[in-house]
Every structure is written in structure tokens, then in C-alpha cells.
C-alpha positions in Angstrom: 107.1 72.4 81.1 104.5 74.1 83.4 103.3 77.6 82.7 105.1 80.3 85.2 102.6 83.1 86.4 103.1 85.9 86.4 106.0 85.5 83.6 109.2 86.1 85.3 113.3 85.4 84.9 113.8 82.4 87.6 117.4 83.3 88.0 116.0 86.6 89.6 114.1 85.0 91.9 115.5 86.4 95.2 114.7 83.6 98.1 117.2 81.1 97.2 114.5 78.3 98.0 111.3 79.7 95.9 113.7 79.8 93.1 114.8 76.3 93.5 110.8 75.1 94.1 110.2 77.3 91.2 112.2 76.2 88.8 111.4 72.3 89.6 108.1 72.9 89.8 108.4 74.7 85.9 110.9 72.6 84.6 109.2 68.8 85.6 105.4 68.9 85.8 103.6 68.7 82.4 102.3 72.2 80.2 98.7 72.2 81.6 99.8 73.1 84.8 99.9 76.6 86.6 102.5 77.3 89.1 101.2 80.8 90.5 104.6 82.1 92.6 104.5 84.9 95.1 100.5 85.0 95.4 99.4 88.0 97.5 95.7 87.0 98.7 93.2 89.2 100.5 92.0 87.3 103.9 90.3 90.5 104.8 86.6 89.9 107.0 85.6 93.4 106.8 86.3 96.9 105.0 88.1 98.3 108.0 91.5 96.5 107.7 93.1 95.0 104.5 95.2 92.2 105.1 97.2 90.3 102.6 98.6 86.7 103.0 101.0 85.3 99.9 101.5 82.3 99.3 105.0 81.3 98.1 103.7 79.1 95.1 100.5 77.5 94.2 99.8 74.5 91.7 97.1 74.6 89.5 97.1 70.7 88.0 93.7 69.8 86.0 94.5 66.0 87.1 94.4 66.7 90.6 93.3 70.0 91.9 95.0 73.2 93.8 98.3 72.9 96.1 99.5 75.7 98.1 103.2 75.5 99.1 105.2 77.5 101.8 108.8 77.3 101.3 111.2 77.6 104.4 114.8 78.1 103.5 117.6 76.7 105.7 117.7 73.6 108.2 114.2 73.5 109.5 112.8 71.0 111.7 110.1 70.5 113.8 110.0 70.7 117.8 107.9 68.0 118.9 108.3 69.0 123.0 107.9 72.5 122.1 105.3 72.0 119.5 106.7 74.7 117.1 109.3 75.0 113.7 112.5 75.9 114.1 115.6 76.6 112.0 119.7 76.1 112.4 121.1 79.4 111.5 124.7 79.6 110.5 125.8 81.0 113.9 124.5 77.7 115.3 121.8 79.5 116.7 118.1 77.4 116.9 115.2 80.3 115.6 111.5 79.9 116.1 109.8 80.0 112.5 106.4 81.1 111.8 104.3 77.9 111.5 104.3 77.3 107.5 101.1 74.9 107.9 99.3 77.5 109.3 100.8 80.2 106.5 99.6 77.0 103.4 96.4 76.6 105.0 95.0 80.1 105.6 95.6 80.9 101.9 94.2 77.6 101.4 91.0 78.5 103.1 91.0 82.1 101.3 91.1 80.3 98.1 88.5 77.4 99.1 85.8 80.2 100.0 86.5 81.9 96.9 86.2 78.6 94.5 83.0 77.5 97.0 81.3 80.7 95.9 81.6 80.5 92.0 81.1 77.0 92.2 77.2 77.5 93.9 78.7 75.7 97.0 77.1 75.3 100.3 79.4 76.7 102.9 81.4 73.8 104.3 80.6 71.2 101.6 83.9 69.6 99.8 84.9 71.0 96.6 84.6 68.1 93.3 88.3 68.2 93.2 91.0 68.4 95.7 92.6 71.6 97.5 95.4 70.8 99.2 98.8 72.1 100.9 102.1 71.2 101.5 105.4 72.6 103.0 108.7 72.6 101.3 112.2 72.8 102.4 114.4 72.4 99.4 118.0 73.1 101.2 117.2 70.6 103.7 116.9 66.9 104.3 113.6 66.8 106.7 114.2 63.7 109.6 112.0 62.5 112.5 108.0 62.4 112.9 106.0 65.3 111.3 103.3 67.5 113.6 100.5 65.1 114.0 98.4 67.1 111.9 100.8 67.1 109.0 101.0 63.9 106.8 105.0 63.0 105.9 103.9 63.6 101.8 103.0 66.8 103.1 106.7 68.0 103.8 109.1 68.3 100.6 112.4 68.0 101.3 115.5 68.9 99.2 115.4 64.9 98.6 111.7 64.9 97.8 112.1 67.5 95.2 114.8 65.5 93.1 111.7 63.6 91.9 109.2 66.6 91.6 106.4 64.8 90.0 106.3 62.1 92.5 106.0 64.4 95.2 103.7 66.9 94.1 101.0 63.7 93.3 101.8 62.5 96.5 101.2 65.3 98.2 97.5 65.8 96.6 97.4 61.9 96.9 97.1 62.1 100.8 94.8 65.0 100.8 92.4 63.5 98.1 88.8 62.5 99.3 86.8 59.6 97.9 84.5 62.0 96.0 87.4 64.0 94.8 87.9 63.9 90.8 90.1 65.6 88.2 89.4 69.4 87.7 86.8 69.3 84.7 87.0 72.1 82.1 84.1 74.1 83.9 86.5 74.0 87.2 89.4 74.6 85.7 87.8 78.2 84.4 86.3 79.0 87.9 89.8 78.6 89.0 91.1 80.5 86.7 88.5 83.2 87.5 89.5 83.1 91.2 92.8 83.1 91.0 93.5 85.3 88.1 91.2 88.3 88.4 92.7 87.9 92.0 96.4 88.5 90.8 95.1 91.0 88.5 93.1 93.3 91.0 95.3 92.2 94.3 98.2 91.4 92.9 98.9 93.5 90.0 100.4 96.5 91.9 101.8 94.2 94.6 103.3 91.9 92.3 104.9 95.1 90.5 106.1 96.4 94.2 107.9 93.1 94.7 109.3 92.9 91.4 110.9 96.6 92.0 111.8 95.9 95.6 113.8 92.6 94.4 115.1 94.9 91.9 116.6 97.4 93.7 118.2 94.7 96.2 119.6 92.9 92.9 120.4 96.4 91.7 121.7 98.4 94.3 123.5 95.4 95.9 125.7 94.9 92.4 126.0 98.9 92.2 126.8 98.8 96.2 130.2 96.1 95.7 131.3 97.9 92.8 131.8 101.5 94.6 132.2 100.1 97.7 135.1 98.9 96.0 136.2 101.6 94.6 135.9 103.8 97.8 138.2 101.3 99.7 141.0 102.9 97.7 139.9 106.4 98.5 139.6 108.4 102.0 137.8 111.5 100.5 135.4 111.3 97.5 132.2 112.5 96.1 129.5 110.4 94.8 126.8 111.8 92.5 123.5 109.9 91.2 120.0 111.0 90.5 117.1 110.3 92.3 116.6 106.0 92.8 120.1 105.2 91.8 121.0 104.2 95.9 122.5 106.5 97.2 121.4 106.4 100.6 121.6 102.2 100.6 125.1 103.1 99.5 126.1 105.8 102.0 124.8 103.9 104.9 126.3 100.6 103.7 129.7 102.7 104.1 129.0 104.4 107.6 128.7 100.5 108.4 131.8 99.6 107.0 133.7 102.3 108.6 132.1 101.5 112.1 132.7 98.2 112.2 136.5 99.1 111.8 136.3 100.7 115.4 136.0 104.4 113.9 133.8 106.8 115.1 131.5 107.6 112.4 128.5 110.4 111.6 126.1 109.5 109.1 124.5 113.1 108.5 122.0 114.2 106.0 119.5 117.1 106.2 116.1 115.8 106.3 114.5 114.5 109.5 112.7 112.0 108.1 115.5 110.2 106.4 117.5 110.2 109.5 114.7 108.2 111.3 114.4 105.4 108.9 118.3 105.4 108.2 118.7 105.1 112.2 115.6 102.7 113.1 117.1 99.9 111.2 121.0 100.1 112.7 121.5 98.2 116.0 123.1 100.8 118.5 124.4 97.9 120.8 126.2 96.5 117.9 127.5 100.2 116.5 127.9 102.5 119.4 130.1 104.4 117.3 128.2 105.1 114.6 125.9 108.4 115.4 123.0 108.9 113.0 121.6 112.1 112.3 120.5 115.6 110.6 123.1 118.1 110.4 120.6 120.5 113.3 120.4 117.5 115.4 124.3 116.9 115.5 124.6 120.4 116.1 122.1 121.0 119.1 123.7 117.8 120.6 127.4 119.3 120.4 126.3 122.8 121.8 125.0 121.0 124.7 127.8 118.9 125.4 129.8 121.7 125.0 127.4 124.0 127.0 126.8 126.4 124.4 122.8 127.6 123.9 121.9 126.8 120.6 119.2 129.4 120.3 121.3 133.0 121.3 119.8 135.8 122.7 117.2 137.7 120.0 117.6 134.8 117.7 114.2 132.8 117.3 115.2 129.0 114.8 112.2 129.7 113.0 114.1 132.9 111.5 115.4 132.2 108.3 118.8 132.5 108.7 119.2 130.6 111.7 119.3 127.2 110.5 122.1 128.4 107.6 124.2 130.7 109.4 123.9 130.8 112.8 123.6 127.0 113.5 126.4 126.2 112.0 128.9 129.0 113.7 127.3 127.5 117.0 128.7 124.1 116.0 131.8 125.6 115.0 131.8 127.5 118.3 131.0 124.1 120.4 133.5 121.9 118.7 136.0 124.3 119.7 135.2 124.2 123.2 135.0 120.8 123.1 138.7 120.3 122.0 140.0 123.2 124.8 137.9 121.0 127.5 140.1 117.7 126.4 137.1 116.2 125.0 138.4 115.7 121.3 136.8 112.0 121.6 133.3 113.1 121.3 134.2 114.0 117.8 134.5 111.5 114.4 137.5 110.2 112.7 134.5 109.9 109.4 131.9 111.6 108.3 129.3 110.3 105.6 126.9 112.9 104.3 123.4 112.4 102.6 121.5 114.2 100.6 124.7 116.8 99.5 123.1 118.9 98.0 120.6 120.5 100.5 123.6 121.5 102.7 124.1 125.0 103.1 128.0 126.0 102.2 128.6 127.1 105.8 127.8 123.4 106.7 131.5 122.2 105.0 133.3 124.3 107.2 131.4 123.4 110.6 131.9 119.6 108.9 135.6 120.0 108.3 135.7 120.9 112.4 134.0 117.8 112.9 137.4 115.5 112.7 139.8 114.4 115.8 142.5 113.8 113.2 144.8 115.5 110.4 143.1 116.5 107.4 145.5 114.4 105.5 143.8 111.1 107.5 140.4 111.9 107.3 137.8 109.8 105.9 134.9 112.1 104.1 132.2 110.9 101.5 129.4 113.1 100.5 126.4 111.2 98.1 124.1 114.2 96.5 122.3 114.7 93.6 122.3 117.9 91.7 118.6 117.6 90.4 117.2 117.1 93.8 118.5 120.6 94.9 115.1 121.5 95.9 116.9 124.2 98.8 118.8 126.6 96.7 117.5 125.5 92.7 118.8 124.7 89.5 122.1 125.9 89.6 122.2 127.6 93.2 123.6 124.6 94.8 126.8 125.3 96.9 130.5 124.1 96.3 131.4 120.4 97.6 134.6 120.7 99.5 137.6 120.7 97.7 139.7 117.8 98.9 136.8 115.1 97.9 138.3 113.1 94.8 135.4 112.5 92.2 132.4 112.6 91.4 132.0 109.1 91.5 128.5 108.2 89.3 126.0 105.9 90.0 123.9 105.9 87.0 121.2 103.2 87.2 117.4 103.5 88.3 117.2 100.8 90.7 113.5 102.3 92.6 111.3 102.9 90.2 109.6 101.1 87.5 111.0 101.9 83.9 107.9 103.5 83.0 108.1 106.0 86.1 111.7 106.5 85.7 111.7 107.6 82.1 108.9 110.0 83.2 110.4 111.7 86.0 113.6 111.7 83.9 112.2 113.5 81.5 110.8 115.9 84.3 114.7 117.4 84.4 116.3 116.5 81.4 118.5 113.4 82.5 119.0 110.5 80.6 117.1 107.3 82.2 119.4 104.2 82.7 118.0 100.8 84.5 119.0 97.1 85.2 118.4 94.5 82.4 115.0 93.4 83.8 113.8 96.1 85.9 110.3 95.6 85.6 108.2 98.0 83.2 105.3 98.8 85.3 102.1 100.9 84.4 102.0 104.0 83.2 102.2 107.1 85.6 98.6 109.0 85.9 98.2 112.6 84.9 95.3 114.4 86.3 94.6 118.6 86.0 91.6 119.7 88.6 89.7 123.2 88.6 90.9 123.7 92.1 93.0 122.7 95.2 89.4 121.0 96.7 88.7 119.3 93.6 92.6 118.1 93.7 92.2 116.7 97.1 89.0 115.1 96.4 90.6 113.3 93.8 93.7 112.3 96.5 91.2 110.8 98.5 89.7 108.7 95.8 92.9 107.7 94.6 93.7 106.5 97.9 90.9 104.4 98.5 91.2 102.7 95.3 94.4 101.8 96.2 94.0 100.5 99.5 90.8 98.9 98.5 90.7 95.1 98.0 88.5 94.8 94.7 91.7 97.9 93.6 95.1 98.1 94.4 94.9 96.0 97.3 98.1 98.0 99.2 98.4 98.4 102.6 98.0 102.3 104.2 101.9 101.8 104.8 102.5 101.5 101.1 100.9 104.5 100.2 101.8 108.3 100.9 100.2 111.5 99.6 102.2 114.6 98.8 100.6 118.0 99.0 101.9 121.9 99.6 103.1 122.3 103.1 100.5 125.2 102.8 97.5 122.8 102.1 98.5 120.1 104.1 96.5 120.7 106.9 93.4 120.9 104.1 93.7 116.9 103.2 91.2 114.7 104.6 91.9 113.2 108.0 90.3 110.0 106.9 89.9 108.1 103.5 87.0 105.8 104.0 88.0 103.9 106.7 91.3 104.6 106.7 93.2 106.8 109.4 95.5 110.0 107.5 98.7 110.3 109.6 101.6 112.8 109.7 104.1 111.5 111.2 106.3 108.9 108.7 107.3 106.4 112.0 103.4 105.7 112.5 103.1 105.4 108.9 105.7 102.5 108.7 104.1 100.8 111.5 100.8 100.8 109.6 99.1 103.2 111.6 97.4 104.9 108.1 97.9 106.9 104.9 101.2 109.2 105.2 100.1 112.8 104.3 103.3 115.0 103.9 105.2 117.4 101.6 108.1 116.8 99.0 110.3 118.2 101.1 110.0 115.8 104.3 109.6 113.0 102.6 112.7 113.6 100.0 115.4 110.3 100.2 112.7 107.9 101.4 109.8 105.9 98.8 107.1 104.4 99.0 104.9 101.7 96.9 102.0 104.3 95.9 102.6 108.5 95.3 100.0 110.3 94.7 101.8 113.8 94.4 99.1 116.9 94.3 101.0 120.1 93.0 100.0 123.8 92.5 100.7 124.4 88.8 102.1 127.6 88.5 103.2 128.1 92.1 105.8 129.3 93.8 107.9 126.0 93.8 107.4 125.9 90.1 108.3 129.3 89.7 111.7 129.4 91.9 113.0 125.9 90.9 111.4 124.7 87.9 110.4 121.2 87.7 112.8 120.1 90.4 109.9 119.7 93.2 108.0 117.8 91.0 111.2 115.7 90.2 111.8 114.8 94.2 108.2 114.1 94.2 107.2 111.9 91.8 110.9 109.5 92.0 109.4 108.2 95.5 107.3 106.2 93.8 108.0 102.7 93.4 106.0 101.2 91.5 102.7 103.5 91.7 102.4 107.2 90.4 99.3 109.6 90.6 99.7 113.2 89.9 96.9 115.4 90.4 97.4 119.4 89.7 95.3 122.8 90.2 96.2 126.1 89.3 97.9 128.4 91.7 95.6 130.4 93.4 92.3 127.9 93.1 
């Protein structure tokens, strides 16, 4: 049986077909062989952008040399009069594929350069041993002529893989020159050297990141059927879960549900940036009845249907009691001109709420306006989360409505790694539950600074080393600093190379390093946190370690607090 790196339960393997390569590839080639799964690889040609290839499995055999193979899942074939890949979907739909040669062969090359170097190589001279590539399909039977670049031992089919050994020594047979050998001892250790300080330095927080992402799709999807479940049963409930436990997934897996019933649905929370992402990945042509949005946002709309100003006369919305009081009394107000106009359809038969407990309690009763139908035959769920209750603090969050049947827990940890979970659990006093296998992870960093400039100093470090290829090897989109809204403005605008942004939509789309606060980034995550915090301010004063708590839990797999004192 071959060695598996890293070590890791095959069943949980996600992709349907890297698990089935996996597992033959384990299970049939002898003990002295390295299969490498998931291999993130830096192709990188200068300092200014990292980018990261994977490879979905590579072979280390000491007989023959190093195979990468791409795995394609599905019925893939190849379009001769097109010149491309393409897959069958099960619509019946033909999809253009990404080329998997040219996927195997650019880590290939990465990993060639690499070798060539700690072998003394001249560039372009062949290696003493044989690197090679190979695509696999294993749900498919491949049929017809291959690319003309791509030998037929090249492609493993489901067929192919019945006899595993076979095909992987076919595969390096074809690609074998006549000076090529077995690996020696010497090249088996500069393999090793290649490939493993790469998976240590490259891989070992991205290889943690996609451990924890499988694991909150495994996770979240098994929590997800059982209270979807349940809340088919029930037209009212509350649903309660701290911070990683999927709320959101959940909630928006609902408002789903409901629209594709024909109702008209509002997904609502309160913060902006949660909204965006919630909304960016929903197809409006296919759910035109489902509206997206913050709680402001739905209100300002309805006001202006309803031709009511939204901002009175010798109110300003930066006032504090605007966006509490006032706000919602103007929704009130525009819902019920709404309904005397004979426009009752511009309303919602359900309402899903986010992030409970940030609304205000004159929210519930603009809410409870919201519905074109009895109160007996409404359809209302509201996901919150008591220690996130950053608004109001411990304690001074408002009542839920009444008729909502529950709470309904969700109790496992299904974002962060069990190391950060038990240490923002222990933040607020909650007990820390997780998945059988939810990967461990690194300990969460700790770091006290003489000063705020110090502190951001340090931010900026942190952030290169994480971004860097010889450190973390992240992308800017995987990483996201949190600061005091009132020293925001005093982080860096560049780390290195690397572009700062404020705005979480060019953030996703890689446009740099997210710098935010705890509060605009509260229901979404990241890879990377590094969470700067006034010791002793006024957060810390009002509300304990809650701040702290929404901070730190948006960390996936990647924690870094740095504190000052207040006032420094």
C-alpha cells in the first residue's frame, strides 16, 4: 500500500473522482511510493503576483520517476473539430473543460525547474529519471483518438484504473527517454526536498484551508438536511448557533427553498457586506422572487416605491437614532401606503432574517408589516447568535418575536479549525463542539505591541509572510486585516507589493489585502485574520470580549492577533 500525503480520511475526500484515483492509487501500487493529493504549487515568475496551480495527485515511484495527474469527473471527451475537452452534464448539456494536459503539464514544468535546480542541472537538459503526466477520468469510459499531443497511456479511464498498476507504468512507460533510469536514493531525497518543503511552506496553510473548506461543505451540508428537515414542519421558528456553526449557509439555503415554491421571499440581515456576498452568488433570472438585502436597504427601496422620503425633514441618517427608530417607522409608514395604493404584491409571503441579533426591536414590528398574508400563514425564520451581539452587548439584545417556535440549535463548528475554535470559544464562555475529523490546524498567534504603530507594523509583516511564496503562500483574497474603525484609515495602503483594499467585492475578485473592521466584516470569513485590537478600549469596555469573539471566528484556518493598549 502506497504512502498518502498529507495523511488524510479517503472517504472525506470531496471530488468524487480524486477519491476514487486516490484510493486506487493507495490501495494497488507498492509502499515505496508517494501519492501527493491536492498539491498547491507556486508557478509564480516574479514577487508582484502569487499564483498557485494544484495538482490533483502526483506519484512519487522510485522505479520510475514523478507523474502528475489531473482528474476530470463526469463524461469527458475530447473535440477533435473544435480542438478542446468537453463534458456531458446531466442536463444533456456539452461544457467546455479547462484543458487538463495543459493543468498536468504546467505543474509538471514547476516541479521539473525545481528538481533541475537541486539536481546542478543545466536549464533544459533531461532529468536521470522520468517526469511525466497523465489525465484521468475514473467515471468515464474514454473512446475515439486522443489530442495528437497526448499518447492514449496518457488518458486513464474508469477501465484503465481497474488495473492501476498497469496503467500508471504505462503511462511513465510512454514518456520514458532512453537515458531515463530508476530514481536513485540521492534523487529520491531531492525529490523529497522539492516536494515536501514545498507542501510544508506552500501548502501547509493551503492544505489546512482546503481541509476546513471541505469540512464545512461535509459539515454544514449534514447540519443543513437535518434542520432543513425539521423547518419543513414549521412556518415560524427560531434558530440559534454560535459563530461558524452555518447559519448563514442554512438561512440562505431556506430563502432558496421557499423561492423556488413560487413565494416571494426577503432574505434580510443587517450588515452590508453579508448581503453582497449572500446576493452575488444567487441567479436573479432564475429567483426573481427572492429579494436580497439589509434591513436599511429594504427599507429605502419601500419608501420609494411608496413615495415616502426616507430622510425627513431635520433628520440627518448619520444621527444615531435614525437607523433604529426612525427608519423603521418610515417602513412602517411605506408599507402602509403601499397596501391603500393596491400594491400589496410588492410585499413577501416569507421573510428569512440573518444575523438576529443585531436587529434593533423596532425592526420585528416593521418586519411583521412586511407580510401580504394572515399572520396565521406566514412563513418567518430568524438565525442569530446571542454571543455575536456586538450592537447592543452581553445581555442587551432585544426580544425575538413571539410567535417563532424554538430555538432550534445548531451546535457544531464547521469554519474554523479545532484549534481556533476552542480559542475563540473560550473568548465567551461556550462550549466548542466540531465534526469527527474537522482538521486540528495551528495554533492561533498572540502578539501584545507598545503601540497602535508598532501593532500595524506588525499587520503588515504578518501579511506579507502570508502572501509570500517561501511563507504562507495565500492569495491577497484569502487574507483580511481587522482594525478599529478609528484606525483604519492608519493601516498601510500597501504590503510589499501588494495593493490594501476596502471594499470586500474587490477583495473577492483578488484585487488585494481586505482592510476592514469587525463590524463590516461580521457573518463572512476568510482563510487568514489577522485581528489588531485596542486592549482596554471602548469595545472591550462596553461589550466584553464579544468584539474580539466576531473577530477572531472569521478565521478559517489562519489566526493572528496583535494588541496595543488604548490610548497608544
Amino acid at each position: 500500500m502506497a504512502k498518502l500525503i498529507p495523511t488524510h480520511d479517503i472517504d472525506r475526500i470531496e471530488n468524487e473522482g480524486e477519491r476514487i484515483v486516490v484510493r486506487a492509487l493507495v490501495e494497488n501500487l507498492p509502499a515505496d511510493v508517494e501519492v501527493l493529493w491536492s498539491l498547491k504549487i507556486d508557478i509564480s515568475r516574479n514577487a508582484r503576483q502569487v499564483l498557485i496551480r494544484e495538482g490533483d495527485v502526483v506519484v512519487v515511484d522510485p522505479r520510475n520517476g514523478v507523474l502528475v495527474i489531473e482528474v476530470k469527473n463526469g463524461d469527458v471527451s475530447f473535440d477533435s473539430k473544435r480542438n478542446l475537452w468537453v463534458r456531458l452534464t446531466r442536463s444533456g448539456v456539452m461544457e467546455e473543460l479547462r484543458d487538463p494536459v495543459e493543468q498536468s503539464q504546467t505543474v509538471l514544468h514547476a516541479l521539473m525547474n525545481r528538481t533541475a535546480g537541486k539536481l546542478r542541472m543545466r536549464p533544459g537538459s533531461n532529468p536521470p529519471f522520468t517526469f511525466g503526466y497523465a489525465v484521468c477520468f475514473p467515471t468515464a469510459k474514454f473512446s475515439g483518438d486522443p489530442p495528437p499531443h497526448l499518447n492514449r497511456a496518457q488518458i486513464i479511464d474508469g477501465v484503465d484504473l481497474a488495473d492501476t498498476t498497469v496503467s500508471i507504468e504505462n503511462a511513465f512507460r510512454v514518456q520514458r527517454h532512453d537515458r531515463h533510469g530508476p530514481m536513485n536514493g540521492d534523487h529520491v531525497e531531492v525529490v523529497r526536498r522539492v516536494l515536501l518543503p514545498e507542501w510544508r511552506a506552500l501548502m501547509h496553510l493551503a492544505s489546512i484551508v482546503t481541509d476546513a473548506e471541505r469540512g464545512i461543505r461535509l459539515a454544514t451540508n449534514e447540519q443543513q438536511r437535518s434542520l432543513l428537515g425539521t423547518l419543513a414542519q414549521i412556518r415560524q421558528a427560531k434558530i440559534s448557533g454560535p459563530a461558524g456553526t452555518g447559519k448563514t449557509i442554512i438561512a440562505r439555503a431556506k430563502a432558496l427553498e421557499l423561492a423556488e415554491e413560487g413565494k416571494r421571499v426577503a432574505l434580510l440581515c443587517y450588515n452590508r457586506s453579508l448581503s453582497d456576498w449572500i446576493a452575488s452568488d444567487i441567479p436573479h433570472n432564475r429567483f426573481p422572487k427572492l429579494r436580497v438585502s439589509t434591513f436599511h436597504q429594504l427599507a429605502s427601496t419601500l419608501c420609494r416605491q411608496a413615495g415616502v422620503a426616507f430622510v425627513p425633514d431635520g433628520e440627518q441618517p448619520t444621527r444615531s437614532n435614525f437607523w433604529d427608530e426612525s427608519a423603521p417607522e418610515l417602513m412602517t409608514r411605506a408599507i402602509a401606503a403601499l397596501r391603500a395604493s393596491g400594491r400589496s404584491n410588492e410585499l413577501y409571503d416569507a421573510v428569512v432574517v440573518d444575523e438576529g441579533q443585531d436587529f434593533a426591536p423596532l425592526y420585528w414590528a416593521a418586519i411583521d408589516d412586511l407580510f401580504d398574508a394572515p399572520a396565521n400563514e406566514r412563513t418567518c425564520y430568524v438565525f442569530y447568535d446571542p454571543h455575536q451581539n456586538v450592537r447592543f452587548g452581553a445581555g442587551g439584545m432585544g426580544a425575538l418575536p413571539q410567535n417563532l417556535q424554538g430555538p432550534f440549535t445548531l451546535s457544531e463548528n464547521c469554519r474554523n479549525t479545532q484549534r481556533i475554535g476552542a480559542h475563540c470559544a473560550a473568548l465567551v464562555g461556550i462550549p466548542n463542539h466540531f465534526r469527527t475529523g474537522q482538521p486540528l490546524g495551528v495554533e492561533p498567534t498572540v502578539e501584545h505591541k507598545a503601540n497602535w504603530v508598532a501593532a500595524a507594523q506588525a499587520a503588515g509583516q504578518t501579511a506579507l509572510t502570508l502572501c509570500a511564496r517561501d511563507g504562507g503562500g495565500l492569495s491577497p483574497n484569502q487574507v483580511v486585516i481587522l482594525a478599529p474603525a478609528h484606525k483604519l484609515a492608519l493601516l498601510p495602503n500597501t504590503f510589499g507589493r501588494i495593493q490594501g483594499c476596502t471594499d470586500a467585492r474587490r477583495w473577492r475578485d483578488g484585487h488585494g489585502i481586505l482592510k476592514t473592521t469587525p463590524a463590516k466584516f461580521k457573518g463572512l470569513e476568510a482563510a487568514a485574520i489577522i485581528s489588531v485590537e485596542e486592549a482596554g478600549g471602548p469595545d472591550t469596555d462596553e461589550i466584553g470580549d464579544i468584539s474580539a469573539y466576531v473577530s477572531r471566528t472569521r478565521a478559517k484556518a489562519s489566526l493572528h492577533v496583535i494588541t496595543y493598549p488604548s490610548g497608544h
